[in-house]
C-alpha positions in Angstrom: 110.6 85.0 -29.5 107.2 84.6 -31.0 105.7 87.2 -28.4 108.1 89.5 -29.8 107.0 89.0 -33.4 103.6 89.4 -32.4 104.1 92.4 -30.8 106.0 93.8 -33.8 110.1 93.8 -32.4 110.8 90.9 -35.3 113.9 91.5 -37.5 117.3 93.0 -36.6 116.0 97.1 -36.1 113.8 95.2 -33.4 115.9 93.4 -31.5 118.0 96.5 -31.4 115.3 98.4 -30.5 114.7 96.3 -28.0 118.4 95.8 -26.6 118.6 99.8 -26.2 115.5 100.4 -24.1 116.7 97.1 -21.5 120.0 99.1 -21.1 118.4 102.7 -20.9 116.1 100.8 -18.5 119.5 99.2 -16.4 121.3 102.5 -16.4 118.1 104.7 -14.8 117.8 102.1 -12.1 121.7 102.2 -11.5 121.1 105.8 -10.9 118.1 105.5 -8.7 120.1 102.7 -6.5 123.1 105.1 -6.4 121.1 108.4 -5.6 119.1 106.6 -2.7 122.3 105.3 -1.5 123.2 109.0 -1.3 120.3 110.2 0.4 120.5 107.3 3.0 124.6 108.2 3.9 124.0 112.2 4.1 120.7 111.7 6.5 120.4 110.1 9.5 118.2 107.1 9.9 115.0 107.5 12.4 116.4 104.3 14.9 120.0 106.4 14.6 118.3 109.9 15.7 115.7 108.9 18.5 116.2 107.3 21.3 115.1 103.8 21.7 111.8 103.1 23.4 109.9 100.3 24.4 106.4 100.4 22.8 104.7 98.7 25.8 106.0 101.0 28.4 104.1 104.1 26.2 101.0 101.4 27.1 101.0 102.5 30.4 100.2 104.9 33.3 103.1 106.0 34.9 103.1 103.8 38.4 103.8 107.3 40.3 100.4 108.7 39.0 96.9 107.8 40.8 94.1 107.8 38.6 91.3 106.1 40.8 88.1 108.0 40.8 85.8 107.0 44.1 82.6 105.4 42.5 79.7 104.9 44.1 77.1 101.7 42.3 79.3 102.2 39.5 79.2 106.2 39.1 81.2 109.0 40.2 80.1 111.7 41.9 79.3 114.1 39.0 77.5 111.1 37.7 74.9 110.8 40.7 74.9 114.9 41.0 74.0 114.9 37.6 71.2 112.2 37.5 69.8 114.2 41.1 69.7 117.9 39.4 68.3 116.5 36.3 65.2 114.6 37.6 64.4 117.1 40.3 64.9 119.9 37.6 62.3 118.3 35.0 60.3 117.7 38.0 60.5 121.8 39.2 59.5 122.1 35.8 56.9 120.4 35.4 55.3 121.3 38.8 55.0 124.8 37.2 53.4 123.9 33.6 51.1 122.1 36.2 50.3 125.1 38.3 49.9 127.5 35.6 47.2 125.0 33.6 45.8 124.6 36.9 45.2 129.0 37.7 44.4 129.3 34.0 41.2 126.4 34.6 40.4 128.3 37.8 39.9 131.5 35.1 38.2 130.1 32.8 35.9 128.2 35.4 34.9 131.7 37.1 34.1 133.4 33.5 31.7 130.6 32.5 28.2 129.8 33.7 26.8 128.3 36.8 24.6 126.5 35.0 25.5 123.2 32.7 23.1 121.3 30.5 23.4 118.1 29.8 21.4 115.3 28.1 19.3 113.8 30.4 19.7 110.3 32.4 24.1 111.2 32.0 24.5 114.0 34.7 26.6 117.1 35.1 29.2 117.2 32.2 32.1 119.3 33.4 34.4 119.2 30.1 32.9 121.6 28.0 35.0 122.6 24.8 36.7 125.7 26.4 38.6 124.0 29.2 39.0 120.2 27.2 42.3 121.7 26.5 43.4 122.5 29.8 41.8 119.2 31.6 43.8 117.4 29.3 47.0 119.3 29.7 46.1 119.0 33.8 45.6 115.1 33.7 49.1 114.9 31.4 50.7 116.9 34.0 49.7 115.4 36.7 50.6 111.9 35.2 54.3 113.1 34.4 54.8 114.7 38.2 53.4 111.2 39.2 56.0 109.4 37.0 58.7 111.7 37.8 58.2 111.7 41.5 58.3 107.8 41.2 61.6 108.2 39.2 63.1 110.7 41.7 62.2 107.8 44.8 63.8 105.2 42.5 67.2 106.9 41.8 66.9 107.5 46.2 66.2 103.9 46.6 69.2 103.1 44.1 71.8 105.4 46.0 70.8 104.0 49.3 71.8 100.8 48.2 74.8 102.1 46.5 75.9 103.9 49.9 75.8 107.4 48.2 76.7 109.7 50.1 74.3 113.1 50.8 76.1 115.3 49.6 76.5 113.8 46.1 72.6 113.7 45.4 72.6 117.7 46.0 
């Protein structure tokens, strides 16, 4: 009683007050009860309209149904096809950039002098500033046909172990 003269609901207008918004509050959820009663009578409930299922057979495959894929060292087919066209692709690739850095040294090496200088008591210096470029971009080719070549004997190595098949590394 004190928390409601604190809060201002003392006196008789108060506890009227008071007594009238309990029993508007009684009577709306009377009619909320009675409406979803209602609603629950007129509709169906979901276990009344579907079927019943058990949850662990939705779990699984169908026993009818084969879904085994052959693997070979713990890849599919596609999987070693794709690892084979890959590497030898990058190394196609890079056999070309090789090439062509290679024909455009062979130009530049016919345009330029016979003669090189070079400080005495060192020898013949072959890099001179207008093919640094293309020695460079030689030796980093030739390094990454090296490593890839390594790679591709690697991945031949692995599938021979695996028992890969031929006509999966094509």
């Amino acid at each position: 009683m004190a928390s409601l003269v604190r809060a201002g609901w003392s006196g008789r207008s108060g506890r009227c007050c008071l007594a009238a918004a309990l029993a508007s509050g009684i009577l709306l959820l009377g009619s909320l009860t009675a409406r979803a009663e209602d609603t629950a009578e007129k509709e169906p409930t979901a276990e009344q309209s579907a079927p019943q299922v058990d949850l662990d057979s939705l779990l699984k495959l169908p026993k009818s149904m084969r879904y085994d894929v052959e693997r070979k060292g713990g890849a599919t087919r596609g999987e070693w096809r794709e690892r084979f066209v890959t590497l030898r692709g990058d190394l196609a690739r890079e056999r070309e950039v090789l090439e062509t850095a290679k024909l455009s040294l062979e130009k530049a090496a016919s345009g330029a002098d016979a003669w090189t200088f070079s400080p005495a008591g060192i020898g013949n210096v072959t890099d001179s500033p207008v093919d640094y470029k293309l020695r460079e971009k030689i030796r980093h080719g030739e390094a990454e046909v090296a490593r890839l070549e390594h790679g591709l004997r690697e991945l031949e190595v692995e599938a021979n172990l695996a028992g890969v098949p031929e006509d999966w590394r094509r």
